[in-house]
C-alpha positions in Angstrom: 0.5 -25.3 49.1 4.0 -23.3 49.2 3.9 -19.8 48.2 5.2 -18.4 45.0 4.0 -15.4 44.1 5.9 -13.3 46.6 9.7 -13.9 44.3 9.9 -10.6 42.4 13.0 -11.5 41.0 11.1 -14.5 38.7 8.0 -11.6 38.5 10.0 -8.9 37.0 13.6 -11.1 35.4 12.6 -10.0 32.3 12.0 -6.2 32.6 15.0 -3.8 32.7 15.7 -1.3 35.2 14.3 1.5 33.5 11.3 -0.5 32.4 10.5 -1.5 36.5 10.9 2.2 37.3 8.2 2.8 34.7 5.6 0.4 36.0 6.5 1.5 39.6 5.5 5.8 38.8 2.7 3.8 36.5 0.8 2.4 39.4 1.2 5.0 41.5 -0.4 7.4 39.7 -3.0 4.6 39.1 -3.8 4.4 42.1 -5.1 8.1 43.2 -8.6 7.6 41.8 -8.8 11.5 41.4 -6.1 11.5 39.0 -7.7 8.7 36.9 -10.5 10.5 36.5 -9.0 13.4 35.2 -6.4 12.1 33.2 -8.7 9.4 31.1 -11.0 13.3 31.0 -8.0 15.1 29.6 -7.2 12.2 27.1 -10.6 11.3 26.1 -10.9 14.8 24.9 -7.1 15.3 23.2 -7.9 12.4 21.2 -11.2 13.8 20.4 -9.4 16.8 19.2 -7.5 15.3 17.4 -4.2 16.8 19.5 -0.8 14.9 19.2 -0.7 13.2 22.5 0.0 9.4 20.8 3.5 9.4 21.8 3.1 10.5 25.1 0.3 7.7 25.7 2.7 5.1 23.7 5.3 5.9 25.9 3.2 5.3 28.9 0.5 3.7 29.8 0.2 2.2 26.1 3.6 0.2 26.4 2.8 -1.3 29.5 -0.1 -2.7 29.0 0.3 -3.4 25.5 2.0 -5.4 22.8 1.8 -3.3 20.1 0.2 -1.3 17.1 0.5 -4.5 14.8 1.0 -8.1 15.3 4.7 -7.6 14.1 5.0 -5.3 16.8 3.9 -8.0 19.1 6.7 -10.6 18.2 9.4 -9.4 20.2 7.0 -9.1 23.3 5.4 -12.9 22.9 9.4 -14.4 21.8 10.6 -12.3 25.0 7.6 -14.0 28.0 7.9 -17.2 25.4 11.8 -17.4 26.6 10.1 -17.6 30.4 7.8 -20.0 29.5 4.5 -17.3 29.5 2.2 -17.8 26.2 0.6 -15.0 24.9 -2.7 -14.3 23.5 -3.1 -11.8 21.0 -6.0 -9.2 21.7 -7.1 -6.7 18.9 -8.6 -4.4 21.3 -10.0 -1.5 19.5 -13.1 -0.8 20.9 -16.3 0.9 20.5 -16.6 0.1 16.4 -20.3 0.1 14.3 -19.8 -0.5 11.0 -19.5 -3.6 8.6 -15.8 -2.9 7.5 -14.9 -2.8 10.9 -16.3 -6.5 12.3 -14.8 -7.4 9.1 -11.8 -6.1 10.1 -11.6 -7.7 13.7 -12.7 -11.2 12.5 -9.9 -11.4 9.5 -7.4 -10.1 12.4 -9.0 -13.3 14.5 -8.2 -15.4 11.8 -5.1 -14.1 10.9 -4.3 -14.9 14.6 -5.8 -18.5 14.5 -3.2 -18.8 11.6 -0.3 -17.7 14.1 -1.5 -20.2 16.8 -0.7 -22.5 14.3 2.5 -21.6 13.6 3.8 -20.4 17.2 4.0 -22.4 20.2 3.8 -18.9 22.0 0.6 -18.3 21.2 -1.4 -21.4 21.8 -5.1 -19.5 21.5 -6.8 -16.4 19.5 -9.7 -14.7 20.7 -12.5 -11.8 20.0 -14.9 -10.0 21.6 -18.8 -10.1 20.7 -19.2 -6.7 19.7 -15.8 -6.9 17.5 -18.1 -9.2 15.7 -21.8 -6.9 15.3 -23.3 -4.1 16.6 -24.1 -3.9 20.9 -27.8 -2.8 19.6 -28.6 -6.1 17.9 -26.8 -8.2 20.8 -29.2 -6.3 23.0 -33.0 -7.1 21.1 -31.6 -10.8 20.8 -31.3 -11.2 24.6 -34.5 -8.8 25.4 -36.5 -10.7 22.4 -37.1 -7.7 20.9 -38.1 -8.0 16.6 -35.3 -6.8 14.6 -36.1 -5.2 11.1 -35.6 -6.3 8.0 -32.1 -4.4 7.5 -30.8 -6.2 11.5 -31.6 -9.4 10.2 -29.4 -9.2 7.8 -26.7 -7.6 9.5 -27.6 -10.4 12.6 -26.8 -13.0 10.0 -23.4 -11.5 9.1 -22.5 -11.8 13.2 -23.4 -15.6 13.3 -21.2 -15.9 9.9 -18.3 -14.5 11.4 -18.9 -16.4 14.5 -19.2 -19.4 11.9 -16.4 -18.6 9.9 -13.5 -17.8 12.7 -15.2 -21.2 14.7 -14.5 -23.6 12.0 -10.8 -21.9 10.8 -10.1 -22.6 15.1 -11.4 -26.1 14.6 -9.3 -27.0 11.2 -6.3 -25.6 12.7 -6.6 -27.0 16.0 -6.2 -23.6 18.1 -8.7 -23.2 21.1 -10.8 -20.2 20.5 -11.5 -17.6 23.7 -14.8 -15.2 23.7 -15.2 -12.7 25.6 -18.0 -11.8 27.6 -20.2 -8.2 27.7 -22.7 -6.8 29.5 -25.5 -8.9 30.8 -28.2 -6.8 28.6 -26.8 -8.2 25.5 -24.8 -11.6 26.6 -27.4 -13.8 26.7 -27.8 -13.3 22.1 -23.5 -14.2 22.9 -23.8 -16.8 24.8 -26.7 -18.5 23.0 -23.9 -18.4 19.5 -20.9 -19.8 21.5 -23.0 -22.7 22.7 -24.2 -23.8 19.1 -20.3 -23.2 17.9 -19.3 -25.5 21.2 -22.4 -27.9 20.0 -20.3 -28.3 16.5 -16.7 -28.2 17.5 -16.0 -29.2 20.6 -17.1 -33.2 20.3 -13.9 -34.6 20.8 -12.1 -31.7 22.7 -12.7 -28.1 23.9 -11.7 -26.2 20.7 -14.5 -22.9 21.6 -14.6 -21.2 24.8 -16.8 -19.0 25.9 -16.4 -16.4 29.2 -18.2 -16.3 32.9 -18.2 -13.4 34.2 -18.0 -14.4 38.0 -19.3 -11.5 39.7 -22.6 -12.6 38.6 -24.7 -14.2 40.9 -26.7 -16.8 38.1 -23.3 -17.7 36.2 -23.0 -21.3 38.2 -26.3 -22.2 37.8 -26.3 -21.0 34.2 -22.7 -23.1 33.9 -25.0 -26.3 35.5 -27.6 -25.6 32.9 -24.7 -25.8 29.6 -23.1 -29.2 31.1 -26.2 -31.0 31.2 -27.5 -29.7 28.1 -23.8 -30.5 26.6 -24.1 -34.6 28.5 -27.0 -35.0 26.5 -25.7 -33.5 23.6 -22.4 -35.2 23.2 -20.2 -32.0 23.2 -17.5 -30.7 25.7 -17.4 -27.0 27.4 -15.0 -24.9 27.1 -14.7 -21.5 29.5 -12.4 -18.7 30.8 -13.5 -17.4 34.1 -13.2 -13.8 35.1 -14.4 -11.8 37.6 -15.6 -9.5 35.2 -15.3 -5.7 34.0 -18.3 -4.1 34.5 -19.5 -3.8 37.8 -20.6 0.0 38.1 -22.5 0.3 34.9 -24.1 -2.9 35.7 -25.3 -2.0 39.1 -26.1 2.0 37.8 -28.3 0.7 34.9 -30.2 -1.9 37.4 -31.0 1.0 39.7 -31.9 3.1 37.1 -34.2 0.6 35.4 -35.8 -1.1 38.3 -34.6 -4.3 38.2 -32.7 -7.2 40.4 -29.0 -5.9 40.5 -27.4 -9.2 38.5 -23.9 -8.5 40.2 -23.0 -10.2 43.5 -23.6 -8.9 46.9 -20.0 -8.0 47.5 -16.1 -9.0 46.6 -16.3 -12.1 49.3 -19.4 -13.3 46.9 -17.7 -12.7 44.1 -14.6 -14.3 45.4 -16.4 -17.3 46.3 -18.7 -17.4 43.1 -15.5 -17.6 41.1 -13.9 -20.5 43.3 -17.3 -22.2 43.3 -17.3 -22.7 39.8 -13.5 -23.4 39.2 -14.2 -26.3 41.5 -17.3 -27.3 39.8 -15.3 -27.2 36.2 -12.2 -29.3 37.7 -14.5 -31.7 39.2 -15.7 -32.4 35.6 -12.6 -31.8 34.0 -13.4 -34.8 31.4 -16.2 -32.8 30.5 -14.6 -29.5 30.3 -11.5 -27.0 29.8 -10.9 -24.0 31.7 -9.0 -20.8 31.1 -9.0 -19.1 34.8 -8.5 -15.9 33.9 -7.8 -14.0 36.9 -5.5 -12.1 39.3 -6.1 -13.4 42.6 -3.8 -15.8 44.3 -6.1 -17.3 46.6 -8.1 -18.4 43.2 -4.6 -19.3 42.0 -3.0 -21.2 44.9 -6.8 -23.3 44.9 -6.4 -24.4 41.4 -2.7 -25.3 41.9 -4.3 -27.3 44.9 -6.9 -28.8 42.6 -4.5 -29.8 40.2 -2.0 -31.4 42.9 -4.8 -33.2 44.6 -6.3 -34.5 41.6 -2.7 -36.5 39.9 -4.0 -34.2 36.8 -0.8 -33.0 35.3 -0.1 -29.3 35.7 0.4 -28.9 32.2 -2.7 -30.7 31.0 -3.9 -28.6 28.0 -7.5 -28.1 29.8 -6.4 -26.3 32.6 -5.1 -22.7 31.8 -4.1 -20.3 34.3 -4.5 -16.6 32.1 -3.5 -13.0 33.2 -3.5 -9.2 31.1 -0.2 -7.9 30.3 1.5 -5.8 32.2 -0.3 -6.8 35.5 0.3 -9.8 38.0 3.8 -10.8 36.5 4.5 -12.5 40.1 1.5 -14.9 39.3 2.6 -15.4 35.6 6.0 -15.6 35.8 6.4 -18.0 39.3 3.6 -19.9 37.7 4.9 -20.9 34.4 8.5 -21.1 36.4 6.5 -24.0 37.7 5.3 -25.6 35.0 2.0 -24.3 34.8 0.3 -23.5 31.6 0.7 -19.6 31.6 -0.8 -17.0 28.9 -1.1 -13.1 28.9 -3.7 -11.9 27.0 -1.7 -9.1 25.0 -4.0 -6.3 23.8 -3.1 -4.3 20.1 -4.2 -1.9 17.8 -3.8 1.3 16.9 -2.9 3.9 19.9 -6.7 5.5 19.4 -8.6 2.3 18.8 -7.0 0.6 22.0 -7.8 3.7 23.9 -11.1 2.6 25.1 -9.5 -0.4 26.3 -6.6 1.2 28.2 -8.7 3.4 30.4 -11.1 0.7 31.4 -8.1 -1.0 32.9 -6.7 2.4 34.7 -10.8 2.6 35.9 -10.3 -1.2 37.1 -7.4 -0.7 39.1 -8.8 2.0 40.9 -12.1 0.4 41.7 -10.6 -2.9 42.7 -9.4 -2.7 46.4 -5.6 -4.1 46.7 -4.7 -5.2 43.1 -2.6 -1.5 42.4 -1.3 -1.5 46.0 0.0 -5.2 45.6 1.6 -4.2 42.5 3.2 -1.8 44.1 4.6 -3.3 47.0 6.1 -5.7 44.5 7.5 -3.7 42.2 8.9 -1.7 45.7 10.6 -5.2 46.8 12.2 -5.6 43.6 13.7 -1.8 43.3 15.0 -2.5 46.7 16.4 -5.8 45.8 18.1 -4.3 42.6 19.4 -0.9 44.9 17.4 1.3 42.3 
């Protein structure tokens, strides 16, 4: 399999000068873990206080790794990676919400994005996150069977409306849906919707998705368990496989409680869990769609593989290759320079909401060993190619 990912100047052709020197300081300060830690301390608590630091974090970290405050802001973004071929997938990322007005909010911004995968070719999918949808709390006494009162039960059946309602506007409309997946205390109530919304829409084609979460050690055979139940069912599965975003709380909360850690042993493990089940999906491909969300090019050079081995074209419509904004442009870009199907997810939402968001993926990069230091050294080629 040739390799692409190393041509910076099909990664980065669309960024400016300035904006390269931006990313380039960006990562590097990413990448002392110290400094992490005390800059999401220092903004956690300006934001708290309610000081005026929003245009210092739009200016920075905000920008790169997001579209926008509003869908409008996002056009110019998804019409700019559109003109390279990259789709985008709009991400209303504010985070952390508990009240009615608020799923309502994030599941008439899923449908109002379900209405723009309609009308854009750039944005071929919409997605949500569980817990944009209800509270974590109810999630949580679904999976661990615990009684909800009489008050949950009818804020549980609000969650399985909105699932209902934003399910069946994908399906008329014909744009694939993505869910998210959580943490593995509450995924389980998740999973259990996006397989009865897959039961009803995805007959004839993979309209509903749902999310693996790789660096789980059960996720294969719980993927087995869904295809066969699916076979017998008459419906197709739909997934986006990640490695997943969790790992230290995970493994902290199954220390503290006393029970099997669910992550795998190590990265290798994880590494190969993901592959393993890539494989297993694109072996079954008439069965199936994926959306390999991820930013490893190993996983990415073995689907490529998969897809030239197989005479399966590489822009069949079930295979996706997916990566977050403002990280991995020398997988997106040489990918959909290739003729690959390509999509960033693209995170929005007000500069507070999205903050939650934002310093998870500052925590990410300095927990995962060699994703900021191959940023870097990529973003360093293409300075030096340009004579910045």
């Amino acid at each position: 399999m040739e390799k692409i990912f190393n041509n910076t100047e099909v990664a980065f052709g669309l960024k400016t000068n300035a904006q390269l020197d931006r990313a380039y300081y960006l990562f590097e300060m990413i990448k002392r873990q110290p400094l992490v830690k005390i800059g999401t301390a220092l903004t956690k608590f300006a934001l708290k206080t309610h000081m005026p630091v929003e245009g210092l974090i739009r200016a920075t970290v905000f920008d790169h790794f997001c579209g926008g405050v509003t869908e409008e802001d996002c056009m110019p973004v998804i019409e700019n990676m559109y003109s390279k071929n990259v789709h985008s997938v709009l991400d209303y990322s504010a985070e952390g919400k508990e009240d009615e007005e608020q799923f309502d909010l994030a599941m008439e911004k899923t449908l109002n994005n379900i209405k723009f995968g309609k009308e854009k070719d750039s944005i071929p999918f919409a997605v949500f996150k569980p817990t944009g949808f209800g509270k974590f709390s109810l999630y949580q006494k679904i999976t661990e069977g615990t009684p909800l009162d009489s008050y949950e039960k009818i804020e549980w059946k609000r969650v399985c409306e909105r699932y209902e309602i934003v399910s069946k506007a994908a399906f008329d409309r014909d744009v694939p849906l993505l869910i998210d997946a959580e943490e593995t205390w509450m995924q389980t109530a998740a999973d259990d919707l996006i397989e009865k919304m897959m039961r009803k829409y995805n007959k004839e084609k993979v309209i509903i998705f749902g999310t693996l979460q790789l660096y789980r050690w059960d996720r294969l055979d719980y993927l087995k368990e869904l295809h066969n139940r699916a076979k017998k069912e008459g419906f197709k599965v739909g997934m986006k496989l990640v490695r997943g975003a969790y790992m230290e709380k995970e493994r902290e909360r199954a220390e503290e409680k006393g029970y099997k850690d669910p992550i795998c042993k190590d990265k290798a493990a994880t590494d190969q869990m993901f592959n393993d089940v890539m494989e297993y999906m694109f072996k079954n491909i008439d069965d199936m769609a994926i959306f390999a969300g991820t930013h490893n090019e190993e996983s990415s050079y073995l689907l490529m593989d998969l897809l030239a081995k197989s005479g399966v074209d590489r822009d069949d419509k079930r295979v996706w290759f997916g990566q977050l904004y403002g990280m991995s442009d020398h997988i997106s870009y040489n990918l959909a320079q290739e003729n690959y199907n390509v999509a960033k997810y693209l995170p929005y939402g007000p500069v507070r909401d999205v903050m939650p968001y934002l310093i998870r993926r500052a925590e990410e990069n300095t927990s995962v060993a060699g994703q900021t230091s191959r940023e870097l050294e990529l973003l360093r080629a293409e300075r030096e190619r340009r004579n910045l």
